[in-house]
C-alpha positions in Angstrom: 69.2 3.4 51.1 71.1 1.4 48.5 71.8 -1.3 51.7 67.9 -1.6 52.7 65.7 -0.2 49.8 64.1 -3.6 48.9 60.6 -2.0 49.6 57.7 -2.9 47.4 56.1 0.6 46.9 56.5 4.4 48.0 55.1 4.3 51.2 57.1 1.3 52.7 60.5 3.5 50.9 59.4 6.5 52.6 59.2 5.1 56.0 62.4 3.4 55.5 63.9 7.3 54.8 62.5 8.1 57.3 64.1 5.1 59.7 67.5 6.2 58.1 67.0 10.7 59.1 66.3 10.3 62.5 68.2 8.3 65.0 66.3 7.4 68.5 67.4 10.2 71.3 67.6 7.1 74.1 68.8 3.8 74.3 65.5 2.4 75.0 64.7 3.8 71.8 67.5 2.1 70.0 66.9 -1.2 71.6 63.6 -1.1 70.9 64.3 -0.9 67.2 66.7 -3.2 67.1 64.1 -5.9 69.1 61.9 -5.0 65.9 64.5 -5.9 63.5 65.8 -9.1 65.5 61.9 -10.2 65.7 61.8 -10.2 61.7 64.8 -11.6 61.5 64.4 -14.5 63.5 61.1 -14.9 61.7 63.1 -14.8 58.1 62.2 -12.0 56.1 59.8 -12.3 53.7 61.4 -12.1 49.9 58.1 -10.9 48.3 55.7 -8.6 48.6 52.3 -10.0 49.5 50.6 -8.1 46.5 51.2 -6.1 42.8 51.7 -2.5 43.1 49.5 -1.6 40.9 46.9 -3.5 43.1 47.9 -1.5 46.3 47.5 1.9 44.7 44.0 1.0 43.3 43.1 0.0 46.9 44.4 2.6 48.7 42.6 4.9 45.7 39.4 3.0 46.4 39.0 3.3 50.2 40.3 7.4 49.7 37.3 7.7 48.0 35.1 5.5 50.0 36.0 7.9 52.7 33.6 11.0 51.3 31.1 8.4 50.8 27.6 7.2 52.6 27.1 3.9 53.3 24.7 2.6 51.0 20.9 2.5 51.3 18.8 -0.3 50.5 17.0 2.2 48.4 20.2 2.1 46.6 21.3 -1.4 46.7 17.9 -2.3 44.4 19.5 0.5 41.9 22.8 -1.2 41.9 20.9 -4.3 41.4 18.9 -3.0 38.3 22.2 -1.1 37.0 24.1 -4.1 35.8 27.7 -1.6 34.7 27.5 0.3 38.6 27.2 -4.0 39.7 30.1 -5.0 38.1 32.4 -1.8 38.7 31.6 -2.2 42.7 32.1 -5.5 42.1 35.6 -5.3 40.6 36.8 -2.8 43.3 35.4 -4.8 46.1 37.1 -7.9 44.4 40.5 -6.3 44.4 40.3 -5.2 48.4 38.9 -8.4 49.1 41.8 -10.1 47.7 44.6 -7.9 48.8 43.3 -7.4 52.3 43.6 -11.2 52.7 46.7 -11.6 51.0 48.3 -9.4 53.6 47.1 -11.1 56.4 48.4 -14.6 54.7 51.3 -13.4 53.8 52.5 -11.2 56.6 50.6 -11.8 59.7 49.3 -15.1 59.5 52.3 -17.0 60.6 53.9 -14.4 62.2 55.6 -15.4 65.6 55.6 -12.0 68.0 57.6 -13.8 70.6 60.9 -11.4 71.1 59.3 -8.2 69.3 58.8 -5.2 72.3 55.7 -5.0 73.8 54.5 -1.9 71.7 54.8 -3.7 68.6 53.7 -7.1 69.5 50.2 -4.7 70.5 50.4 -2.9 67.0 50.7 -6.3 64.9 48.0 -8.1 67.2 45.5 -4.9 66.2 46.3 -5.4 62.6 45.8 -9.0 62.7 42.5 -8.7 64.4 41.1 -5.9 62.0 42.1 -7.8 58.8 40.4 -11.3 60.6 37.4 -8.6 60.9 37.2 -6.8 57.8 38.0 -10.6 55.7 35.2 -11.7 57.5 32.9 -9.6 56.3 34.5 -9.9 52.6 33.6 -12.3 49.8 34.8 -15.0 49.8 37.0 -16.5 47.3 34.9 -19.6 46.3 32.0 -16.5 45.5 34.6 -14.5 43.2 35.8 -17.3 41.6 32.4 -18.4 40.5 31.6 -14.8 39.5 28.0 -14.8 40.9 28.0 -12.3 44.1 24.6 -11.4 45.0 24.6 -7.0 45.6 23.8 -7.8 49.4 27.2 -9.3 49.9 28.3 -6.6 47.9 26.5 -3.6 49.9 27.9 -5.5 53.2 31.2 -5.4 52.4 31.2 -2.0 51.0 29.6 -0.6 53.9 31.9 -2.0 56.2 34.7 -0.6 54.0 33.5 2.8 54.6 32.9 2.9 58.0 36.2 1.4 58.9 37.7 4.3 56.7 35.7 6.7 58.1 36.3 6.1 61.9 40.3 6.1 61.1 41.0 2.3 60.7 42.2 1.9 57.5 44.6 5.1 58.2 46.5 3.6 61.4 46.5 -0.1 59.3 48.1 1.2 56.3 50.5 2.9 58.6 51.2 -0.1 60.8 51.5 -2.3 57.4 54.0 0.4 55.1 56.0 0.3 58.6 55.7 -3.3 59.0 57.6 -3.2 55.2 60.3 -1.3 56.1 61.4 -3.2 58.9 60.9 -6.6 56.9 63.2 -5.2 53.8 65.9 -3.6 56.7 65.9 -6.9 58.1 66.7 -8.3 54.9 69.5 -6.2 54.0 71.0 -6.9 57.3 70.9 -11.0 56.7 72.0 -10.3 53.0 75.2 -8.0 54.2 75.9 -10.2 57.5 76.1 -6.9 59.9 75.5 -7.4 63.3 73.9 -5.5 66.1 75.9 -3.6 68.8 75.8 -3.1 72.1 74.2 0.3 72.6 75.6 2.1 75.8 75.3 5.5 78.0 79.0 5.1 78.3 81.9 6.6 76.3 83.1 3.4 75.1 83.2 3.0 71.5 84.7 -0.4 70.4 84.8 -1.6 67.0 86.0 -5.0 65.6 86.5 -6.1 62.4 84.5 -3.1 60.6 84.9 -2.3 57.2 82.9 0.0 54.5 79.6 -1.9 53.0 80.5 -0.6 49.8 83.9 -1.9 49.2 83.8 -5.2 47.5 86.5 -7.2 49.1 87.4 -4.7 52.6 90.4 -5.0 54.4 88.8 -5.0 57.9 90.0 -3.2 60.8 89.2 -3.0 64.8 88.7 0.1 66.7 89.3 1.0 70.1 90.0 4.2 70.8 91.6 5.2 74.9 90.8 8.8 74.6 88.1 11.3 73.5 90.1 12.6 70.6 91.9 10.3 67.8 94.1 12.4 65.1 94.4 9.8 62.6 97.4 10.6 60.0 98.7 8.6 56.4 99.6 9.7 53.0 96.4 10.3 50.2 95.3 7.0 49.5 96.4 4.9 52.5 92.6 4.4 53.6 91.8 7.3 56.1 88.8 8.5 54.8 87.5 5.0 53.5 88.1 4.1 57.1 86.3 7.2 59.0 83.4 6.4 57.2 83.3 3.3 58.1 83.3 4.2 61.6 81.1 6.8 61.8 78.5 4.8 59.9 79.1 1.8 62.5 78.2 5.1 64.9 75.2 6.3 62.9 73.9 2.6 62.3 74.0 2.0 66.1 72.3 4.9 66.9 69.4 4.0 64.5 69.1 0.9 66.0 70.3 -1.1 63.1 73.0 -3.6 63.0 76.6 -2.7 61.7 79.4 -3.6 59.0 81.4 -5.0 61.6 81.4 -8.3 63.9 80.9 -6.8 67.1 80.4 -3.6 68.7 80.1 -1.4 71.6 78.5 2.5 70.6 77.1 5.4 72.9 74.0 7.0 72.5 74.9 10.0 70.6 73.2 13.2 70.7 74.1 14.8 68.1 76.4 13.6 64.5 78.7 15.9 62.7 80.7 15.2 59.4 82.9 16.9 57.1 84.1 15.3 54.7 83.8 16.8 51.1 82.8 20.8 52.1 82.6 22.4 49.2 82.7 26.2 48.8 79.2 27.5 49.7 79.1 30.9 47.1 75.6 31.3 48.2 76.7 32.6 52.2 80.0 33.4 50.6 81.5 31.1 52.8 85.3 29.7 51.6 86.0 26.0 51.8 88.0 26.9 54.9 84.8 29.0 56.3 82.9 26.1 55.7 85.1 24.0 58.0 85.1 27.0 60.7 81.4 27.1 60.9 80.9 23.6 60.8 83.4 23.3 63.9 81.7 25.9 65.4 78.2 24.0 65.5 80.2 21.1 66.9 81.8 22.7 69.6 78.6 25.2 70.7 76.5 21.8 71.2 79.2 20.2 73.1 79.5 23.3 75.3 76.1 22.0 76.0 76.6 19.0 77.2 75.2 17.4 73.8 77.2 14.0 73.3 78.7 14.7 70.0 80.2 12.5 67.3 82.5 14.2 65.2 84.6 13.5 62.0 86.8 15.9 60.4 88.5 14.5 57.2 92.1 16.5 56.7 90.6 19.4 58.8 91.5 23.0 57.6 93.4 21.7 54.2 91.2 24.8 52.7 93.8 27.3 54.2 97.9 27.6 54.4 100.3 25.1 56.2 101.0 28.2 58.8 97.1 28.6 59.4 96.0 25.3 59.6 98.7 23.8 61.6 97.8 26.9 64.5 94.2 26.5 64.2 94.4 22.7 64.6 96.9 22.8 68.0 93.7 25.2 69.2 91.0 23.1 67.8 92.7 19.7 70.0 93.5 21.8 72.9 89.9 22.8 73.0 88.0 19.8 72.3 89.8 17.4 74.5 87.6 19.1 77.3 84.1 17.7 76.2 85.1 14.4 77.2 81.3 13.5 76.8 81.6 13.9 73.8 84.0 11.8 70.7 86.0 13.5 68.0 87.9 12.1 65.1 90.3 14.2 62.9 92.2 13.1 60.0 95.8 15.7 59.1 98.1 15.9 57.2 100.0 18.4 59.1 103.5 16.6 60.7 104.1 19.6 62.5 101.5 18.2 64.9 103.5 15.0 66.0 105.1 17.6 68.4 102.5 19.3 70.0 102.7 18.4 74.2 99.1 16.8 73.9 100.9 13.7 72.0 103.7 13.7 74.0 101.9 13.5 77.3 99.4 10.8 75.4 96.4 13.1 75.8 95.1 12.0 72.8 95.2 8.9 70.6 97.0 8.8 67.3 96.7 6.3 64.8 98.1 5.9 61.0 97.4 3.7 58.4 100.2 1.9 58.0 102.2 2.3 53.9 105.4 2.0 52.2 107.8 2.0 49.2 108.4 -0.6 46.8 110.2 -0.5 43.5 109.6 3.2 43.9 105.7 2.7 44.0 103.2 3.1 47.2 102.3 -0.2 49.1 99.2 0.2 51.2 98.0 -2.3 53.7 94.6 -0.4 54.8 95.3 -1.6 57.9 95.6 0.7 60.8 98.4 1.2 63.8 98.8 2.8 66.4 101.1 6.1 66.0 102.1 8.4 63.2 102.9 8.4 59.6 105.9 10.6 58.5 105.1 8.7 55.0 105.7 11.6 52.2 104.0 10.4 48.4 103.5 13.5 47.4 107.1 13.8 45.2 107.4 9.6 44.4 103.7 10.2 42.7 104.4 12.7 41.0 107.7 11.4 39.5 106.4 7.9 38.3 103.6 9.1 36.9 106.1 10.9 34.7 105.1 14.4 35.3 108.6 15.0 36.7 110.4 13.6 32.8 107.6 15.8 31.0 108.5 19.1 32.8 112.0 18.8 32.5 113.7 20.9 29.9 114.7 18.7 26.9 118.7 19.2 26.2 
């Protein structure tokens, strides 16, 4: 959210969450988002909302009303007439709409070019343009409000033309179409302001990655990203960048699959069916499930849509370090030998286990391994946060623990 969340009220935020929960189950979908998002970007994203908030939430207030109410009689409009506080408070409601309604369509549809935008929406944006051109028509216009003198028939006009358009559904699908609109205006900006750029969405099992790097870090090291096999067993000492790093890919992954543009300069992504992460499992004491349970279960999911034929992305950070050495290094050898089958399907799995450099599915290059590449200097850790190709045999454990001078305080003094 933090990346996107320019949006100037609670609907527009909402329908970005809603962007962000659910990624688009085809690549038609996907490309169709990412045509929306292009379309504003190539139109430059708007900086400012057309409109206070406060303003919005009147209107909106204002026409929820109007829609348990009758259009008004002419009976009625000599009673508004003679009733100069019910003038002025239709008046000032009226006013408001008036104003916003056409400071939408000036500010976000007026010079709106739909050339590049998919069909679908290029239909949706050409209905709202037409039904604010008809509803402003019908309003007062500005010259009257400025002036102050509206006669009530303008007023009873507009306000019954209001209601009816609230009534038959109108204002329902134009607020929809407009809170939408929003969202994919303050996306687009946060994808100009973070230079990310869209990938290439594919049915394929290619995933290639170049350059990527976390949004969040400040000054990232970058690092590409192609990947020969189906499972990648990434290994490094604590520290080195793995877990910065599978982040980083998986929300390249995730991004794609939304149909926004990534942290990286180019890319190549499946369509995904299905996204699985575990990364910070924490003991669950309400199913009285351990850390290591956690992990099981989670695998379990992964593997049971897989068996499917689901087209899963999957990211296990230092999988199984919630049990013993013995355990975990067994489980693993069963967990690699097992998934390497669902070739549809893309796994990545960080260890810290060595004992796994050994296991016949490395030897015989079954799977890829990679390491982020680290050293000793003066006794301290040197990181690079660059990845290689291979394995890491690096050991910090003991060096941390004996220059942060744990190792002087626990000796016995002579």
């Amino acid at each position: 959210m933090s990346l996107f969340d320019y949006t100037p009220n609670k609907f527009a935020q909402e329908k970005l969450r809603l962007f962000l929960k659910k990624p688009s189950a085809s690549i038609a979908g996907i490309i169709a988002k990412q045509d929306i998002l292009k379309g504003f970007i190539d139109n430059n994203p708007i900086t400012k909302a057309a409109y206070g908030k406060s303003d919005l939430y009147s209107v909106i207030d204002f026409l929820d009303i109007l829609k348990n109410k009758a259009a008004i009689t002419n009976k009625e409009k000599w009673a508004i007439r003679l009733n100069i506080n019910r003038k002025m408070r239709l008046q000032g409601s009226l006013i408001q709409t008036s104003l916003l309604l056409n400071a939408i369509y000036d500010v976000y549809f007026k010079n709106l070019s739909l050339k590049g935008f998919p069909s679908s929406y290029r239909k949706e944006a050409l209905w709202c343009a037409d039904f604010l051109n008809k509803i402003n028509a019908m309003s007062i216009d500005r010259r009257r409000i400025q002036d102050g003198h509206i006669k009530t028939k303008l007023l009873v006009i507009y306000h019954n033309s209001l209601v009816e358009e609230t009534k038959n559904g109108n204002f329902s699908r134009f607020w929809e179409a407009v809170f939408w609109l929003e969202a994919y205006q303050w996306i687009a900006r946060g994808i100009q302001k973070n230079g990310f750029n869209f990938p290439k969405i594919t049915n394929d099992n290619e995933l290639k990655l170049t350059s990527i790097y976390h949004p969040s870090l400040r000054d990232p090291i970058k690092n590409s990203f192609l990947p020969g096999k189906n499972v990648l067993l990434l290994t490094g000492p604590n520290m080195s960048g793995k877990s910065t790093f599978l982040k980083a890919v998986s929300i390249c992954v995730f991004f794609g699959n939304l149909g926004l543009a990534i942290p990286a300069e180019e890319g190549v992504i499946p369509c995904f069916d299905i996204f699985f992460n575990s990364f910070t499992k924490e003991d669950d004491l309400e199913k009285e499930y351990s850390h290591f349970m956690n992990e099981i279960m989670t695998l379990k999911d992964v593997v049971e849509n897989a068996a499917q034929n689901k087209k899963c992305f999957a990211v296990f950070d230092e999988i199984f370090r919630g049990t013993n050495a013995e355990d975990a290094n067994a489980v693993t050898r069963k967990t690699l030998e097992g998934i390497i089958r669902f070739d549809h399907s893309f796994f990545i799995i960080s260890t810290h286990l060595h004992a796994l450099e050994d296991i016949d599915l490395i030897k015989e290059n079954k799977i890829d391994t990679c390491y982020f590449e680290s050293g000793i200097s003066e006794n301290m850790p040197v990181f690079s946060y660059t990845i290689k190709k291979g394995w890491s045999n690096l050991k910090l454990g003991e060096i941390l623990f004996r220059t942060s001078g744990l190792d002087a305080l626990l000796r016995p003094s002579s």
